[in-house]
DOTI-280345 format. One record per residue: residue number from 0; x negated, y, z negated of N, C-alpha, C in turn; residue in one letter. Coordinates in steps of 0.2 Angstrom, whole numbers, plus 5000, padded with zeros to 4 digits. Example, Ala and Ser with C-alpha at 12.3 -4.5 7.8 and 13.67 -1.06 7.14 Angstrom:
<sites>
{site 0; {4934; 4972; 4961}; {4938; 4978; 4961}; {4934; 4984; 4961}; A} {site 1; {4936; 4989; 4965}; {4932; 4995; 4964}; {4936; 5000; 4961}; S} 
</sites>
This chain:
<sites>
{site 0; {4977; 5049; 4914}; {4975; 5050; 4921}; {4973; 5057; 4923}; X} {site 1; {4976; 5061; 4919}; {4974; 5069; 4919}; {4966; 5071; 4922}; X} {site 2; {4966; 5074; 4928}; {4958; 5074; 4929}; {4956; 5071; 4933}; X} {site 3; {4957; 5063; 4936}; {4953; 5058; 4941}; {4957; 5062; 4947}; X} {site 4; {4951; 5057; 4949}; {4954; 5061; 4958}; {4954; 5052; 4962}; X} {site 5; {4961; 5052; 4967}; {4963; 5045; 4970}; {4964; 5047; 4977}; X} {site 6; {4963; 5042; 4980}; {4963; 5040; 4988}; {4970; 5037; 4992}; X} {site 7; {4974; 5038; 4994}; {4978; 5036; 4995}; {4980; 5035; 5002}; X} {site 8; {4979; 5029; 5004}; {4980; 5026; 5015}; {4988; 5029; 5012}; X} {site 9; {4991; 5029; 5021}; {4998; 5030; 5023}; {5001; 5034; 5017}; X} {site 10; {4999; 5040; 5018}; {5001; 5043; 5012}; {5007; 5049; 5017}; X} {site 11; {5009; 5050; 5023}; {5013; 5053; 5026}; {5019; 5052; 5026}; X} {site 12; {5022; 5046; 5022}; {5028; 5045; 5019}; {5027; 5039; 5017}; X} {site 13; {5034; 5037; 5016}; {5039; 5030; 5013}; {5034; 5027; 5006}; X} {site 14; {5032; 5022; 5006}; {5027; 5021; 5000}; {5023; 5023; 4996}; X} {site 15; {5016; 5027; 5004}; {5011; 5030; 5001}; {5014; 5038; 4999}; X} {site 16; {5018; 5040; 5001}; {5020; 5048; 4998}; {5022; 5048; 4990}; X} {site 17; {5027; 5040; 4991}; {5030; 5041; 4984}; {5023; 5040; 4978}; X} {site 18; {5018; 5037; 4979}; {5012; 5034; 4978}; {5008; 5041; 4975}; X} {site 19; {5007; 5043; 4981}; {5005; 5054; 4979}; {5011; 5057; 4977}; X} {site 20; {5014; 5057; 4975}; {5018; 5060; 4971}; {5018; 5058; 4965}; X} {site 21; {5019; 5052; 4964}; {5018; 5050; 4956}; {5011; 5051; 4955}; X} {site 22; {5006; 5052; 4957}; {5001; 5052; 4955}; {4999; 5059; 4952}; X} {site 23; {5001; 5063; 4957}; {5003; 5070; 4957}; {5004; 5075; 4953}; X} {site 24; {5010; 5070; 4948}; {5014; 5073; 4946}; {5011; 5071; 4937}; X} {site 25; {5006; 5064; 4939}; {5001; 5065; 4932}; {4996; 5070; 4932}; X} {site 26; {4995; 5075; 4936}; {4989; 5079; 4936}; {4981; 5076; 4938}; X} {site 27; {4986; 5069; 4942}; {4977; 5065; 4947}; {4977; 5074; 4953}; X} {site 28; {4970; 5072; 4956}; {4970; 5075; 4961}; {4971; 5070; 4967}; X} {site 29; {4974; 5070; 4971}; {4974; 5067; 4977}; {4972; 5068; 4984}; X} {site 30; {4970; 5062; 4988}; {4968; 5063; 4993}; {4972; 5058; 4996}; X} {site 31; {4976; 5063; 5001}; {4980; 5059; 5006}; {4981; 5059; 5011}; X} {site 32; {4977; 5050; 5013}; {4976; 5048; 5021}; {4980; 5045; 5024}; X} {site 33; {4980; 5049; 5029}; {4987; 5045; 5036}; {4982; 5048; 5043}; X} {site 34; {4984; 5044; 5048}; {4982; 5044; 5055}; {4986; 5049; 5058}; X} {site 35; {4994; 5050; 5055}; {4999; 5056; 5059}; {4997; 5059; 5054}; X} {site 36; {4992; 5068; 5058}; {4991; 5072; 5056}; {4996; 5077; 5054}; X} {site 37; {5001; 5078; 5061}; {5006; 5081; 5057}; {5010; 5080; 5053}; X} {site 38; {5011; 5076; 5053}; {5015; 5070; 5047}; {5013; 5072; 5040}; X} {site 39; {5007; 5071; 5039}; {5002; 5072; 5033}; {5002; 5078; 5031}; X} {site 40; {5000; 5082; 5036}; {5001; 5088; 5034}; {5007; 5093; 5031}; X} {site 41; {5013; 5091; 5037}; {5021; 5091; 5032}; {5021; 5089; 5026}; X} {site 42; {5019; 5084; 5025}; {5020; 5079; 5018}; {5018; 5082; 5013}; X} {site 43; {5010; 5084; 5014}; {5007; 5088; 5009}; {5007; 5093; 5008}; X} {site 44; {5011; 5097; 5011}; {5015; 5106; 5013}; {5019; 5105; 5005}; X} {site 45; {5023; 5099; 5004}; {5030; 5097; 5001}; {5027; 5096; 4995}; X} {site 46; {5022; 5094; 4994}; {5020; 5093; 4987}; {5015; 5095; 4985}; X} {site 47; {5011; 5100; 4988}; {5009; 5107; 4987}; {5011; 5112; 4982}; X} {site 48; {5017; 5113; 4985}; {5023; 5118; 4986}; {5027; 5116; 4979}; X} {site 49; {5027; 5112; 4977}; {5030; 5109; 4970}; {5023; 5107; 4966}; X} {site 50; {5018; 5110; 4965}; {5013; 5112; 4961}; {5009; 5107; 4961}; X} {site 51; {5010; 5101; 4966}; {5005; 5094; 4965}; {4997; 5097; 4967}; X} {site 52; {4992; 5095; 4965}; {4982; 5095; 4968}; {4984; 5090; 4974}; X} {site 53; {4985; 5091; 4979}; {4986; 5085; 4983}; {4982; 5089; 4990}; X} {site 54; {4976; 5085; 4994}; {4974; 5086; 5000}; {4975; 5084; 5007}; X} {site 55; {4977; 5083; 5012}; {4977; 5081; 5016}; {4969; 5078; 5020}; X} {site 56; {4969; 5071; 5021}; {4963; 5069; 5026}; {4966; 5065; 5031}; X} {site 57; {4966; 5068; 5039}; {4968; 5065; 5043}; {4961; 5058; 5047}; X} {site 58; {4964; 5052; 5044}; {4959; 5046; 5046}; {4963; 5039; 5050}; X} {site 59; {4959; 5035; 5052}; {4961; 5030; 5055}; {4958; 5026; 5051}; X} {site 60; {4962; 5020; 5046}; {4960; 5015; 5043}; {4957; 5010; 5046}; X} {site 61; {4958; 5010; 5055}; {4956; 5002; 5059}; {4949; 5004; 5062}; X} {site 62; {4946; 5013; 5057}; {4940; 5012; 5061}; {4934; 5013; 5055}; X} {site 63; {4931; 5010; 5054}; {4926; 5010; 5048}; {4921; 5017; 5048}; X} {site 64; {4918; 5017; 5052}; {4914; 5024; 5055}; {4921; 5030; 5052}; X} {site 65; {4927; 5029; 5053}; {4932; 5036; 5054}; {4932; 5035; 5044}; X} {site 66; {4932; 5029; 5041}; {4933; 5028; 5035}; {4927; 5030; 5031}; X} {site 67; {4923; 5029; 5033}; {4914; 5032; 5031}; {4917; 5039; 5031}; X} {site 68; {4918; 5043; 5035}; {4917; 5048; 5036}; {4923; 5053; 5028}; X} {site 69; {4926; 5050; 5030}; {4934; 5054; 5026}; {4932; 5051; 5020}; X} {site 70; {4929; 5046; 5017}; {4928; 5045; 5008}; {4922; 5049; 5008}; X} {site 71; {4918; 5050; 5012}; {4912; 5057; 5012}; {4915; 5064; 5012}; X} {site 72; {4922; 5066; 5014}; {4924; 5071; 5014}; {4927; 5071; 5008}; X} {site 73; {4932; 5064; 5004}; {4935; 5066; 5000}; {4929; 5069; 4994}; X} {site 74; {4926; 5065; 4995}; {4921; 5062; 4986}; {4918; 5072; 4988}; X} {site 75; {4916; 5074; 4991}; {4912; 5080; 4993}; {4916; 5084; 4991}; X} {site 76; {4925; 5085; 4993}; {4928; 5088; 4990}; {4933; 5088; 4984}; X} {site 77; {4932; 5084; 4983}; {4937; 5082; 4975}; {4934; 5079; 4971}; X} {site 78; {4929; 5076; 4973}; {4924; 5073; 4968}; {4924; 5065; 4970}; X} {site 79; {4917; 5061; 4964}; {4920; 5055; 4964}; {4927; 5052; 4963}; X} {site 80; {4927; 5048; 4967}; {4933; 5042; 4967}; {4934; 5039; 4961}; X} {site 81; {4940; 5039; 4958}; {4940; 5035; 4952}; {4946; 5028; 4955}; X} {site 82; {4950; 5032; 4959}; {4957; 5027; 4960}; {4958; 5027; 4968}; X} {site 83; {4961; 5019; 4969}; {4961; 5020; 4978}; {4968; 5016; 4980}; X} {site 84; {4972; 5018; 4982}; {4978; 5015; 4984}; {4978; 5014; 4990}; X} {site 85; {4977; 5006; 4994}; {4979; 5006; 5000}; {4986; 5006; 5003}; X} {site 86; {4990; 5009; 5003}; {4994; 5010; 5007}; {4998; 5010; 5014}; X} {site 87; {4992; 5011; 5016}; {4996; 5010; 5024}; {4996; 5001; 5027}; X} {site 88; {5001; 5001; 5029}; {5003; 4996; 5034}; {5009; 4999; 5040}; X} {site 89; {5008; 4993; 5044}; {5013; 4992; 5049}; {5016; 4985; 5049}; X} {site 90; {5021; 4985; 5055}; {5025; 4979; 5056}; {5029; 4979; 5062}; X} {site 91; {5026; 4974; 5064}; {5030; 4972; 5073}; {5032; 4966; 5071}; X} {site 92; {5037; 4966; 5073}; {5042; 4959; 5074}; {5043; 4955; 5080}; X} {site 93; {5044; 4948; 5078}; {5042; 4943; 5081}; {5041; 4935; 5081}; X} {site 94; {5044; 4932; 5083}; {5042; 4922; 5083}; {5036; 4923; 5083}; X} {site 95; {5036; 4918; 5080}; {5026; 4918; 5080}; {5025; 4916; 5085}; X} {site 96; {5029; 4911; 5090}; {5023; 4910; 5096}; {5027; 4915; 5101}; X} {site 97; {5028; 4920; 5101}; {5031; 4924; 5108}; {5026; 4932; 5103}; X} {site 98; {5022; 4933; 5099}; {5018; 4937; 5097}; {5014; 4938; 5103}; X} {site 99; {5012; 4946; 5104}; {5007; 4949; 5109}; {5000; 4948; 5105}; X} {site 100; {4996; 4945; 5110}; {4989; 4948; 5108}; {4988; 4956; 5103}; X} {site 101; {4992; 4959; 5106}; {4992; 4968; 5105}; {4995; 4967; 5097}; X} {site 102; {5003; 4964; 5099}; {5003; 4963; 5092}; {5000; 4962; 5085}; X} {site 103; {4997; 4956; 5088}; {4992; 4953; 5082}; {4987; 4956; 5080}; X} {site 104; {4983; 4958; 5085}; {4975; 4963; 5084}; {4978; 4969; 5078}; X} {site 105; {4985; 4973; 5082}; {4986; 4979; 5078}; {4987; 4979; 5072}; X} {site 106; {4992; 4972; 5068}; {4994; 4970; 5062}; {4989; 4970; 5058}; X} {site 107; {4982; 4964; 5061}; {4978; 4965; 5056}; {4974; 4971; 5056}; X} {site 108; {4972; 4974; 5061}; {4968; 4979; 5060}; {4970; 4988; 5056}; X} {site 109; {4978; 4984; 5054}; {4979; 4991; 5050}; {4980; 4986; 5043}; X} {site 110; {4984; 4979; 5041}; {4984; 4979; 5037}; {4980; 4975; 5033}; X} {site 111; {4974; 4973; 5037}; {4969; 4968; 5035}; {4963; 4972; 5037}; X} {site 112; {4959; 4974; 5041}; {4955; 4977; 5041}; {4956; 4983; 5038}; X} {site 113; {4959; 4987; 5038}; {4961; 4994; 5034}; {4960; 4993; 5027}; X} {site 114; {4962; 4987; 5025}; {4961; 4987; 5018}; {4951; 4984; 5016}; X} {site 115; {4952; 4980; 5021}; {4944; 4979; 5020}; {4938; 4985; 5020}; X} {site 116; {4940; 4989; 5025}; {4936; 4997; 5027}; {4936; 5000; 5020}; X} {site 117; {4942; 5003; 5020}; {4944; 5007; 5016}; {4941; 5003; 5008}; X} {site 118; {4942; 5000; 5007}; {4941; 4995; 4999}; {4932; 4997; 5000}; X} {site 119; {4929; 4993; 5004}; {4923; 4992; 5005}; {4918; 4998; 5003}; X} {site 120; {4920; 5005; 5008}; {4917; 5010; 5005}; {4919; 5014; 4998}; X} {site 121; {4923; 5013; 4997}; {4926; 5016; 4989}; {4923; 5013; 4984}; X} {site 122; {4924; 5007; 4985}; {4920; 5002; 4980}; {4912; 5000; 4981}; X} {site 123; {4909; 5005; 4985}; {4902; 5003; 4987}; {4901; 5011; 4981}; X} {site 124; {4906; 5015; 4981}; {4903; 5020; 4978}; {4905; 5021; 4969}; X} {site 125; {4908; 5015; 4969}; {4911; 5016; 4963}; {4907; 5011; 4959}; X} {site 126; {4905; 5009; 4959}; {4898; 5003; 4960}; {4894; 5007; 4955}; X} {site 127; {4890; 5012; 4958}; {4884; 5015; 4956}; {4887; 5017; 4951}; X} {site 128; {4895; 5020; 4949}; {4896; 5024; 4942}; {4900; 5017; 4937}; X} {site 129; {4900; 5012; 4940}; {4903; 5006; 4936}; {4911; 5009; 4930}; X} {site 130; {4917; 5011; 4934}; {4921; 5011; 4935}; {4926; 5012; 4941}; X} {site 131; {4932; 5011; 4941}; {4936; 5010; 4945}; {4944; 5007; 4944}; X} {site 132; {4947; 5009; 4949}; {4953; 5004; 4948}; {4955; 5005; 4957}; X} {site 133; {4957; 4999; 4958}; {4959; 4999; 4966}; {4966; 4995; 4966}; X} {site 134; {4972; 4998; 4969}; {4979; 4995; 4970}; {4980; 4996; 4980}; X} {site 135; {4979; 4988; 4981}; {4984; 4984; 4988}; {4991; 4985; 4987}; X} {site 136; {4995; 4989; 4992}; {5000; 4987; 4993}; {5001; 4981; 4996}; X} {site 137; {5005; 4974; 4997}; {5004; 4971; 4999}; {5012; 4970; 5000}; X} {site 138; {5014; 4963; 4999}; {5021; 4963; 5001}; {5023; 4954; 4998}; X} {site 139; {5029; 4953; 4997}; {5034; 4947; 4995}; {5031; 4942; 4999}; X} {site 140; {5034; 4946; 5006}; {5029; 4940; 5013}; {5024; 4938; 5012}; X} {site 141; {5019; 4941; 5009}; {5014; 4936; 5009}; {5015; 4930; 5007}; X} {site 142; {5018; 4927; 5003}; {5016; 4920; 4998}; {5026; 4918; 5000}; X} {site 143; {5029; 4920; 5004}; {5036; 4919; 5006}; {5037; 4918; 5015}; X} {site 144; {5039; 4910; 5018}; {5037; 4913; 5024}; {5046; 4916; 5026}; X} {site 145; {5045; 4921; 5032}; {5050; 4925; 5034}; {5051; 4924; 5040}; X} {site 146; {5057; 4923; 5045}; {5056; 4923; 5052}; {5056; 4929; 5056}; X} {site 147; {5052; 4929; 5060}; {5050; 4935; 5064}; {5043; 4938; 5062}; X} {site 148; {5041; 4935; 5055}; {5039; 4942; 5051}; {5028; 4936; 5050}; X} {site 149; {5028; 4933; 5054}; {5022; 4927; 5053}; {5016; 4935; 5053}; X} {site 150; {5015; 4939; 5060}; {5008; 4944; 5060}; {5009; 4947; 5053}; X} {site 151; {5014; 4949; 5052}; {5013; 4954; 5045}; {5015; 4951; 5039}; X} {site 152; {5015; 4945; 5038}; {5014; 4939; 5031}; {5009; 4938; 5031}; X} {site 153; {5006; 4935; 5039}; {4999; 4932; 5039}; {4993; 4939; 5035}; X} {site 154; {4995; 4943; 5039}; {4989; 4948; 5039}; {4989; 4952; 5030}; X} {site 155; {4997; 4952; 5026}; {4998; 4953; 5019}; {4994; 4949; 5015}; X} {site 156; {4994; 4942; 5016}; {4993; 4936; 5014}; {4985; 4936; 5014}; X} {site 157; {4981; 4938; 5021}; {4974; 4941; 5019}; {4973; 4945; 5016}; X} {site 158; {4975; 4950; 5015}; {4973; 4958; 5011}; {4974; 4953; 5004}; X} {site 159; {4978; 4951; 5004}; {4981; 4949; 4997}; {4974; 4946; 4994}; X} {site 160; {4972; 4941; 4996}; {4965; 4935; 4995}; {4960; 4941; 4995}; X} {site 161; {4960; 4944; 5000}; {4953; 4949; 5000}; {4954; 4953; 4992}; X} {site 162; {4959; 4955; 4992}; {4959; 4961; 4986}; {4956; 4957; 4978}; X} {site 163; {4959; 4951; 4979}; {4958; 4947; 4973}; {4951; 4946; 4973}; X} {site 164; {4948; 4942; 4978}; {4939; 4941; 4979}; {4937; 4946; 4978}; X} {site 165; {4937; 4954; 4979}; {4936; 4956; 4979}; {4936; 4960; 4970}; X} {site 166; {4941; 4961; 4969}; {4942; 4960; 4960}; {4938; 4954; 4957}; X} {site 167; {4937; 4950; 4959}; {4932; 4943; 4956}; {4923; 4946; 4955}; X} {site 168; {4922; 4949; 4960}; {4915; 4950; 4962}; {4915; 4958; 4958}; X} {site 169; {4919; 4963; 4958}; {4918; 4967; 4955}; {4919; 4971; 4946}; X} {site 170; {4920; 4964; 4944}; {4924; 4965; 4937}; {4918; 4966; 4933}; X} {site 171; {4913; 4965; 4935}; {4904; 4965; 4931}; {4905; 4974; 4931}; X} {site 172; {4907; 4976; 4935}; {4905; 4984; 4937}; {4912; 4986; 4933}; X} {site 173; {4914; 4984; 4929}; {4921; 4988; 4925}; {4927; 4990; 4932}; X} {site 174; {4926; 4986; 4937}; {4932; 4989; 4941}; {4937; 4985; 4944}; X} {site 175; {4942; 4988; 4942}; {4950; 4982; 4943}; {4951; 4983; 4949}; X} {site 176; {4951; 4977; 4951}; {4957; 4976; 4957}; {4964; 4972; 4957}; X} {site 177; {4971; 4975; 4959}; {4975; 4972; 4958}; {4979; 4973; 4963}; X} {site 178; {4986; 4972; 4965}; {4990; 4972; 4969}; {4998; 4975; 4968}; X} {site 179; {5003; 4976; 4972}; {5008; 4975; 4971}; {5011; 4974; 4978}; X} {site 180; {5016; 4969; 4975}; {5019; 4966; 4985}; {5027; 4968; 4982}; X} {site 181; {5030; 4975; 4986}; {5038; 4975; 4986}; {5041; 4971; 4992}; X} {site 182; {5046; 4972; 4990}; {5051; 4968; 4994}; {5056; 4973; 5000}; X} {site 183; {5061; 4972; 5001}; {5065; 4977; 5002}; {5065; 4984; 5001}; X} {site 184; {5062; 4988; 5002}; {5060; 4993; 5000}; {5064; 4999; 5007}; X} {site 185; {5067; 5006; 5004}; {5070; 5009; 5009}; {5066; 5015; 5010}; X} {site 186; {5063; 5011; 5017}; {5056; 5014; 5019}; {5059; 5017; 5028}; X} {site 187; {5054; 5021; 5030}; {5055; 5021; 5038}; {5056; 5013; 5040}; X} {site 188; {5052; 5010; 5037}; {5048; 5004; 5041}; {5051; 4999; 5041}; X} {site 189; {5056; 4999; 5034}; {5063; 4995; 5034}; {5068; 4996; 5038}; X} {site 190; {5071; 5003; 5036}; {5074; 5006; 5043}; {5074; 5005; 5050}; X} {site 191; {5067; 5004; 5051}; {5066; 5004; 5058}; {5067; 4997; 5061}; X} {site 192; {5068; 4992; 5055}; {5069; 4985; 5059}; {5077; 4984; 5061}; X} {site 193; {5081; 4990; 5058}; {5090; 4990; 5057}; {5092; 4993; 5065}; X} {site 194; {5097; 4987; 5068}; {5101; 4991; 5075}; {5106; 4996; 5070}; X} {site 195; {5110; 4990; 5063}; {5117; 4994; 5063}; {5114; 4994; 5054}; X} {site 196; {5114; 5001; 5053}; {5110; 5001; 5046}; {5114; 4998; 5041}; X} {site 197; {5121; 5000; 5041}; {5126; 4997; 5037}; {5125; 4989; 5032}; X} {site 198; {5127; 4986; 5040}; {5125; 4979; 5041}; {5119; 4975; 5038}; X} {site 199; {5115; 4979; 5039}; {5109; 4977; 5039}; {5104; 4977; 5030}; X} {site 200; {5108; 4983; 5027}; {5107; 4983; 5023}; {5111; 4978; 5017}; X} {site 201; {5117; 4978; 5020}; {5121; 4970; 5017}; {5118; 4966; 5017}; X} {site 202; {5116; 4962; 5024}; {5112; 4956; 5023}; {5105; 4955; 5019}; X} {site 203; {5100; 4960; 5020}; {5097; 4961; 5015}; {5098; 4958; 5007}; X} {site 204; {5103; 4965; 5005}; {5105; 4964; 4998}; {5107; 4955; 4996}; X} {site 205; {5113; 4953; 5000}; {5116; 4948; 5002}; {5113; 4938; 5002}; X} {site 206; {5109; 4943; 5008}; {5104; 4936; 5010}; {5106; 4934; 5018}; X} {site 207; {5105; 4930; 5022}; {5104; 4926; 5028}; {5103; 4921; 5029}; X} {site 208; {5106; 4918; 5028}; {5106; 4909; 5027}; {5104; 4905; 5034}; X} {site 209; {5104; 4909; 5040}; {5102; 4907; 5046}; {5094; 4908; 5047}; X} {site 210; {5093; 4914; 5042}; {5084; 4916; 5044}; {5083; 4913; 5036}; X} {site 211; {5086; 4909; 5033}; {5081; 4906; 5027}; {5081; 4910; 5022}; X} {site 212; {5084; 4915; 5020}; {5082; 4923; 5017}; {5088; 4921; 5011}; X} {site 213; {5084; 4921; 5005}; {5091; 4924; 5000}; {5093; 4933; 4998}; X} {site 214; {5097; 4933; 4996}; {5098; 4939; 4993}; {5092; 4946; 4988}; X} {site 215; {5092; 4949; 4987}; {5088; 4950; 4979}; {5097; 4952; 4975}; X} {site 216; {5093; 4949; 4969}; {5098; 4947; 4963}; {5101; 4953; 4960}; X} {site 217; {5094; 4958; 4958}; {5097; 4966; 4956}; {5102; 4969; 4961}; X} {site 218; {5105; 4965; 4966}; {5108; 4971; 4970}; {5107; 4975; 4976}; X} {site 219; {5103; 4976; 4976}; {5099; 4985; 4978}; {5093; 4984; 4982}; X} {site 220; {5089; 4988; 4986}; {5087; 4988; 4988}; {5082; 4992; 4983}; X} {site 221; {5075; 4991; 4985}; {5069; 4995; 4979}; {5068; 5003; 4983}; X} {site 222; {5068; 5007; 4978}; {5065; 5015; 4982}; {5058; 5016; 4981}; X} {site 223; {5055; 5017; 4985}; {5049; 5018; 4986}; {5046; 5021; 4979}; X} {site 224; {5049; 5024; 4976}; {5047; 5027; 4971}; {5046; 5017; 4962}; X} {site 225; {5053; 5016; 4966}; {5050; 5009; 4960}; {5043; 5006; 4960}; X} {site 226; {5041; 5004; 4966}; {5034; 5002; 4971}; {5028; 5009; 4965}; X} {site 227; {5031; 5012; 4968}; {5025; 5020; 4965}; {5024; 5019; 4958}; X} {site 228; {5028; 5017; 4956}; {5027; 5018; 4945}; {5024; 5011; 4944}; X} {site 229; {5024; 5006; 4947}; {5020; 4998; 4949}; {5013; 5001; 4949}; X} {site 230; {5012; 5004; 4955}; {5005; 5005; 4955}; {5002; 5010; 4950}; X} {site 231; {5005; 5016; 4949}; {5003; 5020; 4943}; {5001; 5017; 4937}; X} {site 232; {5006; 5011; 4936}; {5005; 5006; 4929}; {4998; 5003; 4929}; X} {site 233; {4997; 4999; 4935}; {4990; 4995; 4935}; {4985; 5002; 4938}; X} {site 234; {4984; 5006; 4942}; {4978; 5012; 4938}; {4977; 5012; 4934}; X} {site 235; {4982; 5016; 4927}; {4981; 5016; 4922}; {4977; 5013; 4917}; X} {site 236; {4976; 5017; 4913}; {4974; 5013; 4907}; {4979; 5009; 4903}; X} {site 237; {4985; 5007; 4904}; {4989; 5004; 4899}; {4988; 4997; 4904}; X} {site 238; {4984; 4998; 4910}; {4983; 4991; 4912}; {4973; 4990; 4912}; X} {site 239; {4972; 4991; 4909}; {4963; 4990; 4907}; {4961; 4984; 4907}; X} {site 240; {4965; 4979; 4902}; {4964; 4973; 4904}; {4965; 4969; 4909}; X} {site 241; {4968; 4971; 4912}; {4972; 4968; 4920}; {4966; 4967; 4926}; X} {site 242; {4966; 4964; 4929}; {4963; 4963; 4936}; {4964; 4955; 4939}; X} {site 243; {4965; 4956; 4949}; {4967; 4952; 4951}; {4974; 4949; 4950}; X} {site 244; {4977; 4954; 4949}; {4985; 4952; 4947}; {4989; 4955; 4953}; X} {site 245; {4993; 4951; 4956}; {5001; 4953; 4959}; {5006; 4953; 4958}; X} {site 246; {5009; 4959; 4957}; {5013; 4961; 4952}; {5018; 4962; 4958}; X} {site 247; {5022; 4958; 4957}; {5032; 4959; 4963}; {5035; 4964; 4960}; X} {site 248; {5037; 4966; 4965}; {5043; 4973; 4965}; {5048; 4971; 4970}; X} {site 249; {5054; 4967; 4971}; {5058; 4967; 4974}; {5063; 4964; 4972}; X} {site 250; {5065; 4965; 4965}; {5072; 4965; 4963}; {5073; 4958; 4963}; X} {site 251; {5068; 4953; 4963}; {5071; 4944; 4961}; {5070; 4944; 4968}; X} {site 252; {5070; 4946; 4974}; {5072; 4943; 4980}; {5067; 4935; 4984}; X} {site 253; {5061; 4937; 4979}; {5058; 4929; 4979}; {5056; 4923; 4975}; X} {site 254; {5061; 4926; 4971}; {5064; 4922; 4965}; {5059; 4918; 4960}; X} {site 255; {5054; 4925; 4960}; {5048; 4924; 4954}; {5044; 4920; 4956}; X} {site 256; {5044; 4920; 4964}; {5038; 4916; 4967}; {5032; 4919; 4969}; X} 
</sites>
């Protein structure tokens, strides 16, 4: 992997940082986008600084014009795209029928239009050089239903099918597309659903027999960094033959479904 240069959404922490770091620390060059600019820019001060080729591009995934613009800037500055990690999501919780309009629009538009913007232009340019490799994060929820959790299932559950169709149509032009959906992951995002962290991290581990939820079986919850060597592997060349695959990262907790 020495050499290419990759794209990386929500690259300002939890996922996508562990994501540029291992990528990083292969000698890719990175390009990493997040909407919190200063966030971004701490992040990429940090890995810098520890001798990674990492850029910061401050972008908005939910606007296609702002995503035009920043894979214009990356390819100019670092060169062709060889690698593109969608990374960024969010998640509001919620019963599905007590969900905001606000909520819904914003769920898909970062993790369902985000991935269609962003995919769409990278692989509009990856076309003309007929290579590539593209990695969805997506998530367990998709193909698991969870309660509270319907906007960011349903909207995982789309990116998901998109990525795949979109690997279907692009595999004539040498370029893969694949995915990975973690589970419990100790992310801000995970954190941020916890009142009492202790607790919540038990349940978790545990399970919830009243929300329907089993356990995951390893124990543990996943470190963003498990998620990070997942997608590494499918970039890679040790995954060449691969495309249109969902590869689970969450410890057994959807019990190889």
């Amino acid at each position: 992997m020495e050499g290419k240069t990759a794209l990386v959404t929500g690259a300002a922490g939890g996922i996508g940082e562990a994501v540029v770091r291992a990528l990083g620390e292969r000698e890719v060059k990175v390009a990493a986008v997040d909407k919190d600019g200063d966030r971004l820019r701490e992040t990429v001060s940090k890995l810098t600084a520890d001798g990674l080729h990492v850029e910061a591009f401050v972008g908005d995934v939910t606007s296609s014009a702002d995503v035009e613009k920043v894979v214009d800037d990356v390819e100019r500055r670092l060169g062709p795209l060889d690698f593109l990690v969608n990374a960024a999501g969010v998640l509001r919780l919620s019963e599905a029928r007590k969900l905001t309009d606000a909520d819904w629009s914003f769920t898909f538009a970062v993790n369902t239009s985000g991935v269609f913007f962003v995919s769409r232009a990278v692989v509009n340019r990856m076309v003309e050089r007929r290579r590539g490799a593209i990695v969805t994060v997506a998530s367990n929820a998709a193909s698991t239903a969870r309660v509270e959790m319907a906007a960011y299932a349903a909207s995982k559950a789309a990116a998901t099918m998109f990525t795949k169709c979109l690997g279907l149509e692009v595999a004539k032009y040498g370029i893969r597309c694949n995915l990975v959906a973690p589970g419990s992951t100790e992310t801000p995002m995970l954190s941020g659903m916890w009142k009492d962290a202790d607790v919540a991290r038990a349940a978790s581990i545990q399970g919830v027999a009243s929300a329907y939820r089993v356990g995951i079986p390893l124990q543990r919850l996943a470190h963003p960094d498990h998620v990070a060597q997942a997608v590494v592997f499918l970039l890679s060349d040790q995954a060449s033959h691969i495309t249109m695959h969902d590869l689970t990262v969450d410890g057994g907790a959807a019990l190889g479904a």
